[in-house]
C-alpha positions in Angstrom: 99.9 78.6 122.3 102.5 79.8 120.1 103.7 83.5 119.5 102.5 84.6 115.8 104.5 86.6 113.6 103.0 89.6 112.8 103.4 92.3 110.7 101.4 95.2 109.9 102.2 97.4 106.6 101.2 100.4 105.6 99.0 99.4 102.3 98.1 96.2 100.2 101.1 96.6 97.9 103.7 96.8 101.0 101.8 94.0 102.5 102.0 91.9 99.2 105.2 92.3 99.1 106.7 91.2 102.3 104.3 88.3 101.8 106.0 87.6 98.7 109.3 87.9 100.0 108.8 85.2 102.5 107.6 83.0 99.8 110.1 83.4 97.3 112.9 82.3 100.4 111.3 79.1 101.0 110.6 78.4 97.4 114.6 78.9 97.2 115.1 76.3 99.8 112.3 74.2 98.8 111.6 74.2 95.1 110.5 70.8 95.0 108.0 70.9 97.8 104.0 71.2 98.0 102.5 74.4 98.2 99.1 76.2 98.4 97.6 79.3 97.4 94.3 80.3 98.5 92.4 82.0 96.0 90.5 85.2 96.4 91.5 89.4 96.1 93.6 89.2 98.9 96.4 86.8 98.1 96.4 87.6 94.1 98.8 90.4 94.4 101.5 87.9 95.8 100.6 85.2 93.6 101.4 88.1 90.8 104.4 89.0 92.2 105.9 84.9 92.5 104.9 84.8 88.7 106.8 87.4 88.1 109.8 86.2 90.0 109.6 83.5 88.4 109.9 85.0 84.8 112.8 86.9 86.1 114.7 83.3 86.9 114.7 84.1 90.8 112.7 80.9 91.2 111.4 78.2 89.3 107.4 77.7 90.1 107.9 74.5 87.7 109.9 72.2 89.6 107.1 72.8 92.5 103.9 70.7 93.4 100.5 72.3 94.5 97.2 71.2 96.0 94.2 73.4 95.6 92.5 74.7 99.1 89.0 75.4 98.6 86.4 74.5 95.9 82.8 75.3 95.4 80.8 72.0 94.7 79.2 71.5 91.7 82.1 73.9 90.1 85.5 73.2 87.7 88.2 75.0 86.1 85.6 75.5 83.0 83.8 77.7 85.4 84.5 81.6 85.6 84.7 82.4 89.5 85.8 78.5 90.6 89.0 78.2 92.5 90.4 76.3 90.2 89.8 79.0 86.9 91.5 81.5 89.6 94.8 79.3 90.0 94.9 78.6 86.4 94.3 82.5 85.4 96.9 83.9 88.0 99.5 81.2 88.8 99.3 78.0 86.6 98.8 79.5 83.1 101.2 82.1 83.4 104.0 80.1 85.1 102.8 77.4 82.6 102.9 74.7 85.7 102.6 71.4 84.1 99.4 69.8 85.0 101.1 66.5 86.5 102.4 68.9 89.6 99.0 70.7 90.6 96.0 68.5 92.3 92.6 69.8 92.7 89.4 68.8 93.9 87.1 67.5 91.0 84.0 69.7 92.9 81.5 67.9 90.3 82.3 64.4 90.7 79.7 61.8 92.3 82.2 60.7 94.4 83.0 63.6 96.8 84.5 62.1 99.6 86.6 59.9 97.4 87.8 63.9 96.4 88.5 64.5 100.1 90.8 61.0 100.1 92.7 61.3 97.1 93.8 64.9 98.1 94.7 64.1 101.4 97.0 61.1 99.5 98.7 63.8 97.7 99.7 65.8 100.5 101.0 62.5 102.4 103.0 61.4 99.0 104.6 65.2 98.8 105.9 64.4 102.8 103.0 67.5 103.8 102.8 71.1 103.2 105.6 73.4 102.5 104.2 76.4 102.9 100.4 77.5 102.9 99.3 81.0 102.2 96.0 82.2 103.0 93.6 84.5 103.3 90.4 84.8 106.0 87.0 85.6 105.3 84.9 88.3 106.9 83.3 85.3 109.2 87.2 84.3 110.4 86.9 81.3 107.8 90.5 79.5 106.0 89.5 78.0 103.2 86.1 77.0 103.2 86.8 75.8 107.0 83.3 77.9 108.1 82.6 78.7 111.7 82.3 75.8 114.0 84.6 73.5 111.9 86.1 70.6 113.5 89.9 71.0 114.2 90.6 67.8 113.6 89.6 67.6 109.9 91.9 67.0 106.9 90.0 67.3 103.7 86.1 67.4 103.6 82.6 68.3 102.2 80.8 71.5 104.3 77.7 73.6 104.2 79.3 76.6 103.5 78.3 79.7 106.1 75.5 82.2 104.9 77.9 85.5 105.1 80.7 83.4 102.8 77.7 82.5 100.0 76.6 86.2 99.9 80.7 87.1 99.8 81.1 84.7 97.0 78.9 86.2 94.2 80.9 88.7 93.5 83.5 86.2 91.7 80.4 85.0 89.5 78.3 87.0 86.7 75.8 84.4 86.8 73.9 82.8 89.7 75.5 79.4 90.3 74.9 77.2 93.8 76.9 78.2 96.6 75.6 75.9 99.6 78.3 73.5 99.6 82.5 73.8 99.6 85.0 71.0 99.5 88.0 71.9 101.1 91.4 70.9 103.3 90.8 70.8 106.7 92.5 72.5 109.6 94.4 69.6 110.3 96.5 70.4 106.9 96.8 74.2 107.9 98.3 73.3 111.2 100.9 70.7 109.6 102.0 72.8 107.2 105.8 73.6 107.9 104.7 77.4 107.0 101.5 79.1 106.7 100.9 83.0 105.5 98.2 84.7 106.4 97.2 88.0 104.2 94.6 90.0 105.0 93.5 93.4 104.3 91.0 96.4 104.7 88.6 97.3 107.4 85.8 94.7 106.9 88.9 92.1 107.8 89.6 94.4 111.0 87.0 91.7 113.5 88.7 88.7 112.1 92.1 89.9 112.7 90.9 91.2 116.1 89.9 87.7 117.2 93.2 86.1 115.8 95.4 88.7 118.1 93.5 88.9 120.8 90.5 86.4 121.5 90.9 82.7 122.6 91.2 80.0 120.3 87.3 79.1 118.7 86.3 76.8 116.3 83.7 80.3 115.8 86.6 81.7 114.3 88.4 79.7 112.4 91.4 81.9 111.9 91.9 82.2 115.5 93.5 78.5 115.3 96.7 79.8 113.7 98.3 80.8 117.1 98.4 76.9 117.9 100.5 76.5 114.3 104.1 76.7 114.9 105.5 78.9 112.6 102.7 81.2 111.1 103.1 84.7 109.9 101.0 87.3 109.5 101.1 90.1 106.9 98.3 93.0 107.2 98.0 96.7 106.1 97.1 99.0 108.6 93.7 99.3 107.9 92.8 95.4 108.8 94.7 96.5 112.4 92.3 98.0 115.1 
């Protein structure tokens, strides 16, 4: 078990920003390495913020690589509320990353588990993870890593957990199919040389409880990031019971 790094800040912007902070420092003594960005509300106001940094000239978000967590099956960048429109929207389009240093899961291909493959590859070419930010679902998910994942997974297909299909709609202004996620496993969260964990508001006050105080469960998910060696943990004070 390994001590986590907490901190707990007064609001979302505070919290956004130390995030951020943390970020920018290893993108300044990394700025060739692999990164990932979870989508979602919680981590947009630090992907906001690294855009901007990056139009100031205090990094340079084009020299890096990235790997896409999470994606809904049966769902591509074409789609308004996919993972991948989300990147492109809020980091790719505005930093104008080249499309040669981003891989993501193509969710509506026949060949999913080839998917699952060819992003692990990617990871293994880039020498692993840099850094990993995330968020955590109401259910203690990372990614689309649901309660009662394997540990031991790197990239995979999952039935995706009934609380994160009724979360999910609110991305979406149409009905679209949210049984089934394609995502990297925990394996790739726990070998990632940094992960950030953001998380915010009441309704993320149970899943923060279990991370800080509850054994480690594959029940919930996020509880697994006090086995990773150098995580840190940036909430405001309303996700801290």
């Amino acid at each position: 078990m390994n001590a986590l790094n907490l901190k707990v800040l007064a609001d979302y912007e505070t919290m956004s920003d130390a995030a951020t902070a943390l970020v920018i420092e290893t993108f300044q003594r990394a700025p060739e390495g692999l990164y990932c960005f979870a989508g979602g509300d919680t981590p947009v106001g630090t992907l906001r913020r690294l855009v901007a940094a990056h139009k100031a000239g205090e990094i340079d978000l084009q020299k890096a690589y990235f790997v896409e967590l999470d994606e809904w099956v049966g769902l591509d960048g074409d789609d308004e509320g996919s993972c991948l429109n989300y990147l492109e929207t809020e980091l790719f389009g505005p930093a104008q990353i080249d499309p040669s240093h981003y891989h993501y899961f193509h969710a509506k291909s026949a060949d999913l588990e080839g998917e699952c493959r060819a992003a692990d590859l990617f990871i293994k070419k880039h020498g692993g993870l840099e850094l990993i930010l995330l968020g955590v679902g109401v259910n203690g998910h990372l990614g689309f890593n649901e309660p009662g994942v394997s540990f031991e997974n790197y990239a995979h297909i999952i039935d995706l957990d009934s609380t994160t299909q009724n979360v999910g709609q609110k991305y979406f202004t149409k009905e679209v199919d949210r049984t089934k996620g394609i995502t990297l496993g925990i394996k790739h969260i726990l070998e990632a040389k940094t992960a950030i964990l953001v998380a915010n508001g009441e309704k993320k006050q149970t899943a923060i409880t279990h991370l800080l105080e509850e054994k480690v469960t594959a029940e919930w998910p996020v509880t697994v990031l006090r086995e990773h060696t150098n995580a840190h943990i940036f909430i405001d004070k309303l996700a801290h019971s």
